[in-house]
Phi, psi and omega in degrees: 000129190283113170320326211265166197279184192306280208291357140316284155338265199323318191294330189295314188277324134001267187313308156294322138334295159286350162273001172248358161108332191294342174234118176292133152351128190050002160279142168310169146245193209267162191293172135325298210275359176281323215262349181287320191287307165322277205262014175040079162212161200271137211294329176308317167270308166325308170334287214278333175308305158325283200296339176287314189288327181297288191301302163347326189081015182259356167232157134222142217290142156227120208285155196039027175243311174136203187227139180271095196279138200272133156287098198282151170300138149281159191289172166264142166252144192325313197278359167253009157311174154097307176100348209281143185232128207256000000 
């Protein structure tokens, strides 16, 4: 058993989820009581799962609308570090 708490845990699996594409830029993610029914966790850790991803910056919320996935910056990659030009 993981020290760290559930909606946390979800929010992490969330979160890879959108970050492999499977939940899109401007797309909902599933409802509070859909991520409650989905992961058998409690409608209350689904909530807090919402509000971990929001402080992240990776969803945001619209009241009577749902909650959204944030349009991420792309990464930098090492080999495009630098500013260098070859």
């Amino acid at each position: 058993m993981s020290a760290r708490p559930l909606y946390v845990q979800l929010a992490d699996v969330i979160a890879k989820k959108i970050q492999s594409g499977e939940l899109a830029p401007d797309r909902p993610i599933p409802s509070e009581n859909h991520l409650a029914d989905e992961y058998g966790v409690a409608r209350l850790t689904a909530r807090r799962t919402a509000q971990e991803l929001r402080e992240r910056g990776l969803i945001v919320t619209v009241r009577g609308k749902g909650s959204f996935v944030v349009e991420q910056p792309p990464t930098i990659s090492p080999e495009n570090e630098g500013g260098t030009t070859d």
